[in-house]
C-alpha positions as CSV (number, residue, x, y, z in Angstrom):
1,X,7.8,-7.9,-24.6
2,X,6.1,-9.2,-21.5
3,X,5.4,-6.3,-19.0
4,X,5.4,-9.1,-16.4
5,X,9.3,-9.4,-17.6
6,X,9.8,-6.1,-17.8
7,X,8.1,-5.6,-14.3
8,X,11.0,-8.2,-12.6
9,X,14.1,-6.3,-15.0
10,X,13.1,-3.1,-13.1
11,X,13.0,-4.5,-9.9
12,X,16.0,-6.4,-10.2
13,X,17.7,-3.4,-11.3
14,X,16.4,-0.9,-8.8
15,X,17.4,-3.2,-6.2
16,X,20.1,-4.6,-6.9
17,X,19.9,-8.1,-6.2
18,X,17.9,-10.9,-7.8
19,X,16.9,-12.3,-4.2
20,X,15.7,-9.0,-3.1
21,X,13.5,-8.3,-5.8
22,X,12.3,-11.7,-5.5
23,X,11.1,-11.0,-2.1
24,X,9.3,-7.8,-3.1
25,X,7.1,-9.3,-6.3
26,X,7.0,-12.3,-4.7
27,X,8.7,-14.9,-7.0
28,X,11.3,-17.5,-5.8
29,X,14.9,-16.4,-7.3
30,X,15.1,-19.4,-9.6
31,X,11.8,-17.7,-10.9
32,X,12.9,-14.0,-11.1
33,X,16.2,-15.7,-13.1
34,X,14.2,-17.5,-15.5
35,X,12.2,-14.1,-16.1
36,X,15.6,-12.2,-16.9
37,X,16.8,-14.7,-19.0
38,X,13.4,-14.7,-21.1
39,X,13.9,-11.4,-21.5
40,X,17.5,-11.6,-22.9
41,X,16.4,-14.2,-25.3
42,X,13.5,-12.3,-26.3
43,X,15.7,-8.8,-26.8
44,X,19.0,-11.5,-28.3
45,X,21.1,-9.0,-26.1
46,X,22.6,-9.0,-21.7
47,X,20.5,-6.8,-19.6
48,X,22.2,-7.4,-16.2
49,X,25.9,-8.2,-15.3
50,X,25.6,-10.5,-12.7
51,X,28.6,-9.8,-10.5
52,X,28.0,-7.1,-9.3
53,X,23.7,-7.1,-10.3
54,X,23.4,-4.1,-12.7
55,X,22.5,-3.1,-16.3
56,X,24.8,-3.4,-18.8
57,X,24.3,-0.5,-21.6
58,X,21.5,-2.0,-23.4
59,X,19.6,-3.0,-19.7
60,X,20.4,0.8,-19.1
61,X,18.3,1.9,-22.5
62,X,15.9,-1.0,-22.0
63,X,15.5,0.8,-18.6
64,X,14.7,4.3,-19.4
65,X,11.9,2.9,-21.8
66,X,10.8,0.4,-19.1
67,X,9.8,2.8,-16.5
68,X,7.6,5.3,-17.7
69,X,5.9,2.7,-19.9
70,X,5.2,0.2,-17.2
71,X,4.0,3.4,-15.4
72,X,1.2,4.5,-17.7
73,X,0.2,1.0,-17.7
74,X,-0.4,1.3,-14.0
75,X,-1.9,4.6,-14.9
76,X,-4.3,3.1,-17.3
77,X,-5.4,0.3,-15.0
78,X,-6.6,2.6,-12.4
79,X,-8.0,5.1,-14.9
80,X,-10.1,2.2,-16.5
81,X,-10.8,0.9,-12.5
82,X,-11.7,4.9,-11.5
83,X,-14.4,4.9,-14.3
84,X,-16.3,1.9,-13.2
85,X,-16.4,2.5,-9.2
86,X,-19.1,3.8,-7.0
87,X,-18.5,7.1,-5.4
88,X,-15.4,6.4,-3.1
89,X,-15.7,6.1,0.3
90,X,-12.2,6.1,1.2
91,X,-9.8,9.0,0.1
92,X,-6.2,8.5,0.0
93,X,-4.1,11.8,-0.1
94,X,-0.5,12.3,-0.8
95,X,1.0,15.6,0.2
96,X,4.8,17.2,0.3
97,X,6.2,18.2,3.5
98,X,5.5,21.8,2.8
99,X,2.2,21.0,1.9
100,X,0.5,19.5,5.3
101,X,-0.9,22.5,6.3
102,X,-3.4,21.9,3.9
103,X,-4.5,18.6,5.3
104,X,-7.1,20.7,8.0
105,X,-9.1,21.5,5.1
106,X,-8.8,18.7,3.0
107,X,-9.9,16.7,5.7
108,X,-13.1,18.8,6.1
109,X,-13.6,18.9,2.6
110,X,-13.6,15.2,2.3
111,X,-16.1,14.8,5.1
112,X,-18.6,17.3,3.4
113,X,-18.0,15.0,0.3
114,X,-19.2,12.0,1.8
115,X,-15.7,10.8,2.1
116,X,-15.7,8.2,5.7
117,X,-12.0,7.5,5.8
118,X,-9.3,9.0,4.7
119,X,-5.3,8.6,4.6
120,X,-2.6,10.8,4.3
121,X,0.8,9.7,3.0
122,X,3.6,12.4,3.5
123,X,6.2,11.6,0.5
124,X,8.8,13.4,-1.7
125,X,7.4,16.0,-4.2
126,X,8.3,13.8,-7.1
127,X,7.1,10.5,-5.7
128,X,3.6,12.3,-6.2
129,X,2.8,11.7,-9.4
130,X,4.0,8.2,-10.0
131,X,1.9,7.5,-7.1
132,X,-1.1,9.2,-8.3
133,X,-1.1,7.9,-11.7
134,X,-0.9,4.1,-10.6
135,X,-3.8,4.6,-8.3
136,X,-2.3,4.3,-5.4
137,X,-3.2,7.6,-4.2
138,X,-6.7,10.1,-4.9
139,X,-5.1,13.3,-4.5
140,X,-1.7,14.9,-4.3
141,X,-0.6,18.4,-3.2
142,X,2.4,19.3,-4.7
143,X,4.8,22.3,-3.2
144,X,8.0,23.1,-5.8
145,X,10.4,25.9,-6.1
146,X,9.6,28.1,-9.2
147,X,10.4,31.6,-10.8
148,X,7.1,34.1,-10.3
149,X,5.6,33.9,-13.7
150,X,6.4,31.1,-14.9
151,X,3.4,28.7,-16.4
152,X,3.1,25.9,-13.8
153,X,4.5,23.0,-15.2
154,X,2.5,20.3,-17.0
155,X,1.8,16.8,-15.4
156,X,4.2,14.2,-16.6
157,X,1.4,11.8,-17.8
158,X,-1.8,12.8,-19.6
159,X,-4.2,10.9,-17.4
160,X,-3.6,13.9,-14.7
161,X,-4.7,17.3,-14.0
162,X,-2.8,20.4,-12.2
163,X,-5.1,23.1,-10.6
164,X,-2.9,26.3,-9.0
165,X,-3.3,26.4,-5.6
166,X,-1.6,29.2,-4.0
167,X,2.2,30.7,-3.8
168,X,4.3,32.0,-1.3
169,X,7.8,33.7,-1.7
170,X,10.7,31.4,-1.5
171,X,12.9,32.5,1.3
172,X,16.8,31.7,1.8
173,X,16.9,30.4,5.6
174,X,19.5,32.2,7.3
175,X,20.6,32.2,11.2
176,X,19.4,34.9,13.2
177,X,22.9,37.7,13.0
178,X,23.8,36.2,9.9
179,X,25.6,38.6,7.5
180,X,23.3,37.9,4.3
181,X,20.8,40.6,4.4
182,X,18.1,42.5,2.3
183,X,17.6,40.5,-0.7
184,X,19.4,38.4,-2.7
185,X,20.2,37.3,-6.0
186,X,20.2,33.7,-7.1
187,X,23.2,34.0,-9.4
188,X,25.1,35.6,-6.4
189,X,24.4,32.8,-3.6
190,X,25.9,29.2,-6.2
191,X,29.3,29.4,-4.1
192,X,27.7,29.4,-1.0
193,X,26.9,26.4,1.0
194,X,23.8,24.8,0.6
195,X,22.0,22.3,2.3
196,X,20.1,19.9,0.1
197,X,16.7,18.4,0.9
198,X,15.1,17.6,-2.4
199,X,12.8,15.0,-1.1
200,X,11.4,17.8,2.2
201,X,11.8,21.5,0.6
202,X,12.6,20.8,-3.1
203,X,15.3,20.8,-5.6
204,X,16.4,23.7,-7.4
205,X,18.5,21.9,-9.6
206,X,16.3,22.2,-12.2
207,X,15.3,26.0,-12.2
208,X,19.0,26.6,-12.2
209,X,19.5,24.9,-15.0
210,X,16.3,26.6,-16.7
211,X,18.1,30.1,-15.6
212,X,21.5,29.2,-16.8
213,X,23.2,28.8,-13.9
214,X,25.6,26.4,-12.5
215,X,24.5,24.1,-9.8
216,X,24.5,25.1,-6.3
217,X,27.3,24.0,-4.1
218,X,26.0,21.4,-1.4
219,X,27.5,21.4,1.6
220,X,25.2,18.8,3.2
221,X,22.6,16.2,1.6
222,X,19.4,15.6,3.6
223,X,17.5,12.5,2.4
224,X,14.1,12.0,3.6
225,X,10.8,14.2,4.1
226,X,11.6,15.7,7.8
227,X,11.9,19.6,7.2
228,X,13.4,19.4,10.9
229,X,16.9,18.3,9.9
230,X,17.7,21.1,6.7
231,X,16.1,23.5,9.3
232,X,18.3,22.4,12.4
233,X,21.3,22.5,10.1
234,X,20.5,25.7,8.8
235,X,19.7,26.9,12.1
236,X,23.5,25.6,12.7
237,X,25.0,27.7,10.3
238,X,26.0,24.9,8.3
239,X,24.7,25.7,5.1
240,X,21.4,27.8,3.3
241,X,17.9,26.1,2.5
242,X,15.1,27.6,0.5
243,X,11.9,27.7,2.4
244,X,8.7,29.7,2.2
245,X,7.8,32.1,5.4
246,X,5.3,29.6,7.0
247,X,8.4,26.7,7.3
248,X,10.9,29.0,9.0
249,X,11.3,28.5,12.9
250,X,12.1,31.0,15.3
251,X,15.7,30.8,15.0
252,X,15.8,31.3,11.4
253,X,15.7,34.7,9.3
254,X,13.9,34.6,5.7
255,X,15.9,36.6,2.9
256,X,13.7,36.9,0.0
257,X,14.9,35.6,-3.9
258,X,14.5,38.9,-6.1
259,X,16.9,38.4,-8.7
260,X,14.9,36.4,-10.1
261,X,12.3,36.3,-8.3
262,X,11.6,33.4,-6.8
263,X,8.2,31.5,-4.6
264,X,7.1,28.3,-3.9
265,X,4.3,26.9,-6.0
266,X,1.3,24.7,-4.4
267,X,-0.6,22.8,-6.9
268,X,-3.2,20.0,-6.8
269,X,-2.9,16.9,-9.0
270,X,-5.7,14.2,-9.4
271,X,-6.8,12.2,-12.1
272,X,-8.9,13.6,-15.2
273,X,-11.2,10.9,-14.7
274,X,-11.6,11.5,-10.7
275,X,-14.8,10.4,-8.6
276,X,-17.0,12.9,-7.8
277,X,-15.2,13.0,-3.8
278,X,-12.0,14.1,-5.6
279,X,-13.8,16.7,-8.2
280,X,-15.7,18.1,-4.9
281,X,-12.4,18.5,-2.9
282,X,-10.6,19.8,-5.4
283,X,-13.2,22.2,-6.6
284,X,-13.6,23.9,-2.6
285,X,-9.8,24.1,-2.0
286,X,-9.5,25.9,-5.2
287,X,-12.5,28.3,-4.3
288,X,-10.5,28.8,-0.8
């Protein structure tokens, strides 16, 4: 198959429209068209219904193959690109919400290391990796919810490397008078309402599903990486939001997770084959 093919499937796909992705990969439509159809003929089977634009069931299982292999592709290009480059002058960082209060030091860090620019991109804890491995971004902090414990969890892709940072305990942000006091107990708080703001604080849909417990009931959805809204909402009484003790705001009252016990998880992710900037970073933030 032709990753260039695949490339305009998962674009088409992902947005829905042929004319769309033409605009982002920069193809006329006739051309992203001809590229689907190639496809089809090369696989003898429909990807896309047209009518509305979206997979049929073998474009959905073409799909789940499509992404993380065009990924490590991206992730081998810049691994192969990392290993030939002079000592970077230019650092690009990518840090969760929770995680810019690391930038201070980063950005000292980098100086020391010889580093003459560098940019920060603020982006949803799972956008990080994808982003790292494709080379789009030097360094990522990553802050996630996690039982205290636990082994931290592996990078997705083998080209990256996770160093422990630091934790903090995972607090359940409360108004201040609210009833919920002392400590709670995970298993005791799924009928409550919850506000969820995967892409700012966090998803604990995963570590309830590790712990055997149904999903928590969301009262409100917050998309986006601005901890102000969950915080304002919670703040509101219109729902509960896990945060650690340095995101709470003077309105809001931090009950701690003990049942189990539960703490947000900072870790760094870079690339095994980093430049020397990156290894230098890294290796005084962990000594911090």
């Amino acid at each position: 198959m032709d990753t260039r093919l695949l490339r305009t499937f998962c674009a088409v796909t992902r947005l829905g429209s042929f004319s769309a992705a033409a605009r982002e990969l920069g193809y006329t439509q006739s051309a992203v068209s001809q590229h689907i159809v190639a496809l089809e003929s090369d696989l003898g089977v429909p990807l896309l219904t047209r009518r509305p634009v979206g997979p049929t069931d073998a474009g959905a299982r073409l799909l789940d193959h499509a992404v993380p292999l065009l990924l490590r592709l991206d992730a081998a290009r810049a691994d192969v690109a990392r290993a030939a480059a002079e000592p970077a002058a230019r650092l690009a960082v990518g840090v969760a919400p929770l995680a810019a209060a690391h930038l201070p030091a980063i950005a000292r860090h980098a100086r020391a290391a010889g580093v003459r620019e560098l940019s920060v991109r603020v982006a949803a804890p799972g956008a990080l990796p994808g982003a790292l491995a494709s080379g789009e971004l030097d360094l990522a902090v990553v802050v996630s919810p996690a039982v205290r414990g636990d082994p931290p969890p592996l990078p997705a892709l083998a080209s990256l490397r996770s160093v422990p940072l630091a934790e903090a305990p995972a607090l359940v942000a409360v108004p201040q008078g609210h009833p919920l006091t002392g400590e709670a107990a995970l298993a005791d708080l799924t009928e409550a309402r919850w506000l969820a703001a995967p892409d700012a604080v966090g998803s604990l849909d995963d570590l309830c599903a590790g712990l055997g417990l149904p999903p928590l009931r969301t009262a409100v959805r917050c998309a986006g990486t601005d901890l102000d809204a969950p915080r304002l909402l919670a703040a509101a009484g219109e729902g509960l939001v896990l945060l650690p003790a340095s995101a709470l705001t003077p309105d809001l009252r931090g009950v701690p997770v003990r049942t189990p016990e539960l703490v947000y998880r900072t870790d760094l992710l870079h690339p095994r084959s980093a430049d020397r900037a990156v290894v230098a970073v890294v290796a005084a933030l962990g000594a911090g």
